[in-house]
C-alpha positions in Angstrom: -46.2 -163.6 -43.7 -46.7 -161.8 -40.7 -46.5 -158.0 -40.7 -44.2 -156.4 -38.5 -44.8 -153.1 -36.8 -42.5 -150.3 -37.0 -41.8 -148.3 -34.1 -43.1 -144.6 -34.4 -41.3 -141.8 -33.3 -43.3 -140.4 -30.2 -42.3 -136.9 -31.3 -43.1 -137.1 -35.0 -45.9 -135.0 -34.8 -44.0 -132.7 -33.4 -40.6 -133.1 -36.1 -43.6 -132.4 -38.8 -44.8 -128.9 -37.0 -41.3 -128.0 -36.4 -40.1 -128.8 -40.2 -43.4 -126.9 -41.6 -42.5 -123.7 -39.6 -39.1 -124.0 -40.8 -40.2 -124.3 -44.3 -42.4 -121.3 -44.0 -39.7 -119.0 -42.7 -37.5 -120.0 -45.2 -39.5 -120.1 -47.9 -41.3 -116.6 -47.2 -37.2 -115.4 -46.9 -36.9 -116.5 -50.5 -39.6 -114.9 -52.0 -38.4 -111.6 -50.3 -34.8 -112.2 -51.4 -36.2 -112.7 -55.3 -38.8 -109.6 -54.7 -36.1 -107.4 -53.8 -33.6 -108.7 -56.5 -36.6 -107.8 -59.0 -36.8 -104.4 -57.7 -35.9 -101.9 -60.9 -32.5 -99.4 -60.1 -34.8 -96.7 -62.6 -31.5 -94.7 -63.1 -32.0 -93.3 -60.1 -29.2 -90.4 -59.5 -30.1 -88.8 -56.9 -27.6 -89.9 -53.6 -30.2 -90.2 -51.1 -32.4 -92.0 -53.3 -29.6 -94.7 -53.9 -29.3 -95.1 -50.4 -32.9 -95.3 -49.7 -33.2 -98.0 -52.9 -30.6 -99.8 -51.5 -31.8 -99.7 -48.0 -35.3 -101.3 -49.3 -33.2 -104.5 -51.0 -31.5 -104.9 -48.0 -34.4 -104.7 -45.9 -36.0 -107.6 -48.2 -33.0 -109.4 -48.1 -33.1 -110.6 -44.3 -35.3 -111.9 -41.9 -36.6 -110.0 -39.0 -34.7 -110.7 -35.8 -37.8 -112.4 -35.0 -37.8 -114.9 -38.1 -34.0 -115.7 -37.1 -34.9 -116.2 -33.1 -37.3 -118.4 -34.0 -35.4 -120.2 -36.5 -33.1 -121.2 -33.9 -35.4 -121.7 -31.4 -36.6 -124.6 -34.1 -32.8 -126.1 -34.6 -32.8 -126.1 -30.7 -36.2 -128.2 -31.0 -34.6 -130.8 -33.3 -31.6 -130.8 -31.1 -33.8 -131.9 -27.7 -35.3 -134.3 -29.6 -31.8 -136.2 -30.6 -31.4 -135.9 -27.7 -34.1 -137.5 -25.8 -35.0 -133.7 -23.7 -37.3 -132.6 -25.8 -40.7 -131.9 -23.7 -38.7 -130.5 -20.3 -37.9 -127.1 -19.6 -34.6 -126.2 -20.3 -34.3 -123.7 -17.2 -36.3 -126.1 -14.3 -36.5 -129.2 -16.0 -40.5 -130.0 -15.4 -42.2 -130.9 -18.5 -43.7 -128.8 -21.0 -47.4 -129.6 -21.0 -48.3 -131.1 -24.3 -51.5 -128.6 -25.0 -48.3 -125.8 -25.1 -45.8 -128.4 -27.0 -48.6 -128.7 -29.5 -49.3 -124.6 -29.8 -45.4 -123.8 -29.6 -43.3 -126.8 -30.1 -39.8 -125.0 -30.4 -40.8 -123.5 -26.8 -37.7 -124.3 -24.9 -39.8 -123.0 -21.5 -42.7 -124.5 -19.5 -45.3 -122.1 -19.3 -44.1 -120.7 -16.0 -40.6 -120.0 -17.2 -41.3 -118.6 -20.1 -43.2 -115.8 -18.2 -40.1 -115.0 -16.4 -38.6 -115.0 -19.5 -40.8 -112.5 -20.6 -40.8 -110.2 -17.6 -36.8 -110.6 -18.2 -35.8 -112.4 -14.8 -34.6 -115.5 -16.7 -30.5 -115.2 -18.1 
């Protein structure tokens, strides 16, 4: 019987980076969420100090504005890569280098556009 050869996803290296990240955002927001469900109320009276009690579940509750950017910046990945874009720069359309795909695969930017990102002169 001869053996046939399936065809292998070019970016599947890069689908597995992407859906570790993911898994370690979520998975770190989950142990916050249960830490800060496990935090005692101590019969705690005082006004302020319900505030400041609350403030700290609430705080444990959500991810950093970071952990969300980047957790979009991931669905945005997987959503170049159904759709055959994956690798090009979503503001000039050269390709991302693969030494920087492999680094930061959700980068939507070559190298160059993500420093004018940075310095704020991208929309």
């Amino acid at each position: 019987m001869a053996r046939t050869k399936t065809k292998t996803n070019p970016y599947q290296t890069f689908i597995d980076a992407l859906r570790k990240k993911q898994h370690e955002l979520l998975d770190s927001y989950e142990r916050d969420k249960a830490a800060g469900n496990a935090l005692p109320d101590d019969g705690i009276q005082d006004l302020a100090d319900k505030a400041a009690s609350a403030y700290s579940k609430e705080l444990n509750f959500s991810l950093s504005d970071g952990e969300r950017n980047l957790l979009m910046l991931i669905e945005e990945a997987f959503n170049r890569i159904k759709e055959d874009s994956f690798g090009v720069c979503t503001n000039c359309g050269n390709e991302i280098g693969d030494k920087r795909l492999s680094a930061v695969p959700w980068t939507p930017f070559c190298i160059d556009c993500q420093e004018l990102q940075e310095k704020g002169l991208l929309s």
